[in-house]
C-alpha positions in Angstrom: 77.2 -122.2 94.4 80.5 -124.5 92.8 80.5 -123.3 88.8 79.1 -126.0 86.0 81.8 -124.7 84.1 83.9 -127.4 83.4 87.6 -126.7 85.0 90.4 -128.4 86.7 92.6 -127.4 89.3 96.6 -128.0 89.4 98.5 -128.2 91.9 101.1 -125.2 91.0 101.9 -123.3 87.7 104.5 -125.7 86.6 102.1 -128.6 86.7 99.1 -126.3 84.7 101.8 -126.3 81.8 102.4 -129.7 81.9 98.8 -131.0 81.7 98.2 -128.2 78.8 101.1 -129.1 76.8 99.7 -132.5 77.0 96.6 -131.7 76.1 97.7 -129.7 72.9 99.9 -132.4 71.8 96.6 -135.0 71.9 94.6 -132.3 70.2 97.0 -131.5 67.7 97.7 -135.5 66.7 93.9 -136.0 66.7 93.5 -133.6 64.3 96.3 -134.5 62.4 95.4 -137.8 62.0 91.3 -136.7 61.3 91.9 -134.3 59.0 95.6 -133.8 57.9 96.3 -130.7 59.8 96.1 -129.0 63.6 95.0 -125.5 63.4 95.7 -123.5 66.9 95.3 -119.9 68.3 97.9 -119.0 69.9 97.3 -116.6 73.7 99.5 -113.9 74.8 100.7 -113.3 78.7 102.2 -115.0 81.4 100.8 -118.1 82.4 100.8 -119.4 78.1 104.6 -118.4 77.7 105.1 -121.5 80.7 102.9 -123.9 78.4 105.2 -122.3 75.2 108.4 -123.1 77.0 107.1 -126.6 78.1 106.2 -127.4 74.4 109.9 -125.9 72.9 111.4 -128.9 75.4 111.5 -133.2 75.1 109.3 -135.0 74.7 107.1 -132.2 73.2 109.2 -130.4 70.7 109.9 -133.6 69.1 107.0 -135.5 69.5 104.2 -132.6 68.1 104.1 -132.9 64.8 105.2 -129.4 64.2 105.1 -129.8 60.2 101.0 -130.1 60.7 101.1 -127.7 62.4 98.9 -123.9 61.5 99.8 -121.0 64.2 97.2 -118.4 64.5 97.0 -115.8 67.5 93.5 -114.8 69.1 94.6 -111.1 69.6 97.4 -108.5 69.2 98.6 -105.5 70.4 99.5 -103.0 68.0 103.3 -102.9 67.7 105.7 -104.1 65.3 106.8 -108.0 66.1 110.0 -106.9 67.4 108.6 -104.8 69.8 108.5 -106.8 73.4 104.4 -105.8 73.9 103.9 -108.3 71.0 102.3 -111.3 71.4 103.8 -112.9 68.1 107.3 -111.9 69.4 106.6 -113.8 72.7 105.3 -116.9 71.1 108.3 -117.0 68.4 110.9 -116.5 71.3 109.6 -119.0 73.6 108.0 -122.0 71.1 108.1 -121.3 67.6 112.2 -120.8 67.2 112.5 -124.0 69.4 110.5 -126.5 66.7 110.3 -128.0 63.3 107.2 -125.5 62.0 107.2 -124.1 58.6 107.1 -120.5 57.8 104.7 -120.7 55.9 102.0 -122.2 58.7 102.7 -118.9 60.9 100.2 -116.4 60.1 100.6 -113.3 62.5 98.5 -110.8 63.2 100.2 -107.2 61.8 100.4 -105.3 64.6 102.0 -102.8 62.6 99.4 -101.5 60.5 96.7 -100.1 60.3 94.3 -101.7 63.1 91.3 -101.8 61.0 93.0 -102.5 58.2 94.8 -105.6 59.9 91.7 -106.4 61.3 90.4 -106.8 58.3 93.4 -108.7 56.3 93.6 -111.4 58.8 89.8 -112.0 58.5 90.8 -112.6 55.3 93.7 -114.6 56.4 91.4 -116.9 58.7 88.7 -117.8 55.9 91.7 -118.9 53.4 93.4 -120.6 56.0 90.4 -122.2 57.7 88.6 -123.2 54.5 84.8 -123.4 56.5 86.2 -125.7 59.1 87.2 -124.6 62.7 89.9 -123.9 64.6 91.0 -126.9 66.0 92.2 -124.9 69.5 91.8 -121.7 70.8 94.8 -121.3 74.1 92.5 -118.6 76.0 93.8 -116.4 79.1 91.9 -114.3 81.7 92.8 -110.5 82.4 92.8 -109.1 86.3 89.6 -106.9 84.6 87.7 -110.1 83.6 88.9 -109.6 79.5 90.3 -112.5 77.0 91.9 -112.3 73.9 91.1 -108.6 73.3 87.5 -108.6 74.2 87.5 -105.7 77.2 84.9 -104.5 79.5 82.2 -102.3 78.1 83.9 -102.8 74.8 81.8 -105.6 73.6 79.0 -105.8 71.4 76.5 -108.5 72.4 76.4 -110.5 70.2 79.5 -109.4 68.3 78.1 -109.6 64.4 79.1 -111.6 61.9 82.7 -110.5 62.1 85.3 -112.9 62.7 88.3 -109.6 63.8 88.3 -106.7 64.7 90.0 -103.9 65.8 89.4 -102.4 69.3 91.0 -99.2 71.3 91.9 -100.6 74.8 91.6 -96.9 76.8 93.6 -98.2 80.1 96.6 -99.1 77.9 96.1 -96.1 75.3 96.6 -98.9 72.3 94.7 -100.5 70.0 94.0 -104.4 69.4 93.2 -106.5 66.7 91.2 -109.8 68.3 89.4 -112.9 67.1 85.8 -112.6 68.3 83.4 -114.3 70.0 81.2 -115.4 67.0 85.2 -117.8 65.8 86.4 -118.3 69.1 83.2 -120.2 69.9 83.0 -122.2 66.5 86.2 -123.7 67.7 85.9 -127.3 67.9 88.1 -127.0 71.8 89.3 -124.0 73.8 91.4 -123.8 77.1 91.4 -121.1 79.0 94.6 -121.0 81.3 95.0 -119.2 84.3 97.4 -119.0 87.2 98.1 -116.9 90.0 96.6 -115.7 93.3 96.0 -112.5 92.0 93.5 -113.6 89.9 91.1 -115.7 92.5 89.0 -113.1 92.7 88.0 -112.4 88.9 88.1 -116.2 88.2 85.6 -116.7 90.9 83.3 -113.9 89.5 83.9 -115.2 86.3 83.0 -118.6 86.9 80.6 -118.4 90.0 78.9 -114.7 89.5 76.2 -113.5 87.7 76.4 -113.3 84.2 77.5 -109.8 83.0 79.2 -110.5 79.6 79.6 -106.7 79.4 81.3 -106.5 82.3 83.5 -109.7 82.4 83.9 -110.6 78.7 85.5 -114.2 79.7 81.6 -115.1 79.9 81.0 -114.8 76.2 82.9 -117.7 75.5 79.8 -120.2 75.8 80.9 -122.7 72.9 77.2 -124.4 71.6 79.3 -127.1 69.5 83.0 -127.2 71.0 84.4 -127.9 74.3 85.5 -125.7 76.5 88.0 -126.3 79.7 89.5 -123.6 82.5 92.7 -125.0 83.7 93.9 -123.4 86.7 96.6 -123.9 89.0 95.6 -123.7 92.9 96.0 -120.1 93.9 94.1 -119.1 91.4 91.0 -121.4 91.7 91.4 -120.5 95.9 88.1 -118.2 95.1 85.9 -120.9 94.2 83.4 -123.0 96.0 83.8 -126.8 96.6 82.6 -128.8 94.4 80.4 -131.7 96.0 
């Protein structure tokens, strides 16, 4: 049967970064205007570097208000920030050296420690930064395997603890992680999940329209009670699911 998961369909890839970027700059003057500052996590991959790129360029990289602006990331691989696996480097290369934000407001994850260790730092990181409030937006994406963030198959506990990071061992890439978990993710007052491509119809469907199996698709643990939560997804990718009537 058509998902109750709330979602929207674009026509094409170019158009899913356009309706994001527009969507983070309302969220991000909202919260601005509600509460000073607009805390967001940042995603790694494909499809967020074309909502990143759409940002660095008018009206957008003039019009954010980039000096509010607090940059988290929701995982990591772990690799120095030069190194072209990072997700820091990727963001910094196609947004961050592109607009007005302040050093200071960029808090990476260190890929290049210890993973337990950084794990544990930017915990520590997250509660200074965050002060008891949430993150304003989590940017989400959706692996071929049913994974986000870091959160892989088999790999998760249900329900993940009290922890806020943590540091997992991804076996299929030999590499450890450092990711946000489910227990922050869904205290976020809004997360977008983004997703594009024809190659992933069939997990988005299974996702979305399948059974719940959080151990086996991990996308499915991110049931915010409090926050909003929106799939945006560009045509070949939503070409698995049911009508909607």
């Amino acid at each position: 049967m058509p998902s109750t998961i709330p979602h929207i369909v674009l026509p094409t890839a170019e158009a899913l970064a356009e309706d994001a970027a527009q969507r983070f700059a309302r969220a991000a003057s909202d919260a601005v205007q509600e509460h000073g500052e607009f805390v967001v996590a940042l995603s790694g991959g494909a499809t967020p570097r074309g909502l990143y790129a759409r940002l660095a360029a008018p009206p957008f990289a003039s019009t954010v208000p980039w000096s509010r602006v607090r940059v988290l990331w929701g995982d990591e691989r772990c690799v120095a920030p030069d190194q072209a696996a990072s997700n820091y480097r990727m963001a910094r290369e196609a947004l961050l050296d592109h607009v007005s934000i302040r050093a200071e407001n960029v808090h990476r994850i260190r890929g290049e420690d210890e993973p337990v260790a950084a794990a544990k730092a930017y915990e520590r990181t997250l509660r200074t930064v965050l002060r008891g409030a949430p993150i304003d937006l989590v940017l989400l994406g959706l692996g071929d395997d049913g994974h986000t963030a870091s959160l892989f198959p088999g790999a998760v506990d249900v329900p993940d603890g009290e922890a806020w990071v943590v540091a997992r061992y991804h076996v299929a890439a030999s590499q450890w992680r450092v990711t946000l978990t489910p227990v922050l993710i869904n205290a976020a007052a809004e997360i977008l999940f983004l997703v594009s491509g024809e190659g992933k119809a069939a997990i988005v469907h299974r996702v979305l329209e399948g059974p719940r199996r959080p151990q086996e698709l991990p996308a499915q643990l991110i049931t915010p009670a409090g926050g909003r939560v929106l799939w945006l997804l560009d045509a070949a990718a939503a070409r698995g699911l049911e009508a909607r009537g």
